[in-house]
C-alpha positions as semicolon CSV with decimal commas, in nm:
position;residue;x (nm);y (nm);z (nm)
1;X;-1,263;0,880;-1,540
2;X;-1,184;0,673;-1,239
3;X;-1,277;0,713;-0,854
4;X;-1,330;0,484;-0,518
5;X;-1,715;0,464;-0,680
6;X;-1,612;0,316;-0,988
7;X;-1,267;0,106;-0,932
8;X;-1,294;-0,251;-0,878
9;X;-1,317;-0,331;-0,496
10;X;-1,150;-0,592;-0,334
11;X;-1,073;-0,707;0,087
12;X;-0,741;-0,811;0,187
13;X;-0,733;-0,879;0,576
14;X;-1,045;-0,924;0,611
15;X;-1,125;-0,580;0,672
16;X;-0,880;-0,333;0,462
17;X;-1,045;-0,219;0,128
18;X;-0,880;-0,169;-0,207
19;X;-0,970;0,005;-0,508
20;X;-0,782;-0,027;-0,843
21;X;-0,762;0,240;-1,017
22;X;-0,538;0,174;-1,277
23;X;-0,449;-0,236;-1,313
24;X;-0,185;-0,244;-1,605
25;X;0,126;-0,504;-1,623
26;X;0,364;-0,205;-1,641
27;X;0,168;0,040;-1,395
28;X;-0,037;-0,049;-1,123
29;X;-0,233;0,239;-0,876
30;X;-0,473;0,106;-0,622
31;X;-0,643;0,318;-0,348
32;X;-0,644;0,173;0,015
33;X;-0,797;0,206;0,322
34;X;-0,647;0,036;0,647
35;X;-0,870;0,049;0,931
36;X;-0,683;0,167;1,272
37;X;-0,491;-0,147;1,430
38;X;-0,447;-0,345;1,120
39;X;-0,138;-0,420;0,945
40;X;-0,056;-0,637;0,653
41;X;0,196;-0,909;0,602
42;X;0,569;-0,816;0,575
43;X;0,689;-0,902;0,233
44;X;0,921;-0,764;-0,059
45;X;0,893;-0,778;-0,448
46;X;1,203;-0,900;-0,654
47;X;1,177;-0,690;-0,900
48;X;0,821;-0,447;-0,807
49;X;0,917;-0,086;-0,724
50;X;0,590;0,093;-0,523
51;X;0,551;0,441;-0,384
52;X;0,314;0,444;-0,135
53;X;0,137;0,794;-0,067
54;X;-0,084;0,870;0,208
55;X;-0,395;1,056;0,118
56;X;-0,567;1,079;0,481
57;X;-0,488;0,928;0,846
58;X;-0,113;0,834;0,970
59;X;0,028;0,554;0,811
60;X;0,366;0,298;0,968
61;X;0,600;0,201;0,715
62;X;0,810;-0,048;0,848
63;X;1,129;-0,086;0,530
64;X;1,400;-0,338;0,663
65;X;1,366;-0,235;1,012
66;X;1,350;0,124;0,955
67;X;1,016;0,288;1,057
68;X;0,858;0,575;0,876
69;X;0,561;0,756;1,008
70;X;0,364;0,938;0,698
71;X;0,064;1,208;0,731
72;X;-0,172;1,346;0,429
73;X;0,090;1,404;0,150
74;X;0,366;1,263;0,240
75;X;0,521;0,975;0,078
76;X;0,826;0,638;0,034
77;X;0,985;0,453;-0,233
78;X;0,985;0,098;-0,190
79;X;1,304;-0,029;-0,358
80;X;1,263;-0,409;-0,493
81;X;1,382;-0,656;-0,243
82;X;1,344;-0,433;0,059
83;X;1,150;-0,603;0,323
84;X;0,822;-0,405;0,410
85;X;0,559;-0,400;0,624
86;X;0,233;-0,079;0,600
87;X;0,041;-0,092;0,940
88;X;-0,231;0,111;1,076
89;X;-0,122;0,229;1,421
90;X;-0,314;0,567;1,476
91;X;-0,673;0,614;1,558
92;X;-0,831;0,690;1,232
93;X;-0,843;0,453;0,910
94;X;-0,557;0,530;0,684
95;X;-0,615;0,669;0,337
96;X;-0,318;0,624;0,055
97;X;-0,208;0,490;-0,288
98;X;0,027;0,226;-0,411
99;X;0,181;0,310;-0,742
100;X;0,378;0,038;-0,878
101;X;0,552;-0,011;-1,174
102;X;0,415;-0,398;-1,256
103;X;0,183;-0,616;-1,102
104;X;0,295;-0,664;-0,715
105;X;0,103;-0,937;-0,614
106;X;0,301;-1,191;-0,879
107;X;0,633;-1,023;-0,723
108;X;0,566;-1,103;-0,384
109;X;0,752;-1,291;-0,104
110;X;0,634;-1,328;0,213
111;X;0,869;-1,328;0,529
């Protein structure tokens, strides 16, 4: 069994918390938490897919200048080499997972 309590921890930007659930070359599912006003960098994956699914809070999808606004279970497919952006603009932290199916951050370009 796996939870938040258990799952590695790590930081990214300083401030947004990740948990990894599952950390497999072929399947990755990590638990985030993006305080309000923080956003990471916009990037795509060559050959990553990722469905991002938000758990709690509003999160901003930004996919090659399209915006999506999700809220508690709602989610998006990230196709590979589609330019994306997650960002925190509501007033609570933002709860949600990123499934993906291989390990994103050695498929990752930065804009």
């Amino acid at each position: 069994m796996i939870s938040p309590a258990t799952a590695p921890h790590y930081l990214w930007a300083d401030i947004c918390d990740g948990w990894k659930l599952l950390d497999t070359p072929s399947l990755s599912i990590i638990q985030e938490r993006m305080p309000p006003g923080t956003a990471e960098t916009r990037h795509r994956h060559s050959r990553v897919r990722q469905f991002f699914y938000v758990l709690g809070g509003e999160l901003t999808l930004e996919v090659d200048g399209e915006i999506f606004k999700l809220g508690p279970q709602q989610g998006l497919e990230i196709a590979p080499g589609r330019w994306h952006q997650a960002r925190n603009e509501g007033g609570a932290a933002a709860e949600f997972l990123v499934i993906s199916d291989g390990v994103s951050r050695e498929d990752r370009e930065d804009s």
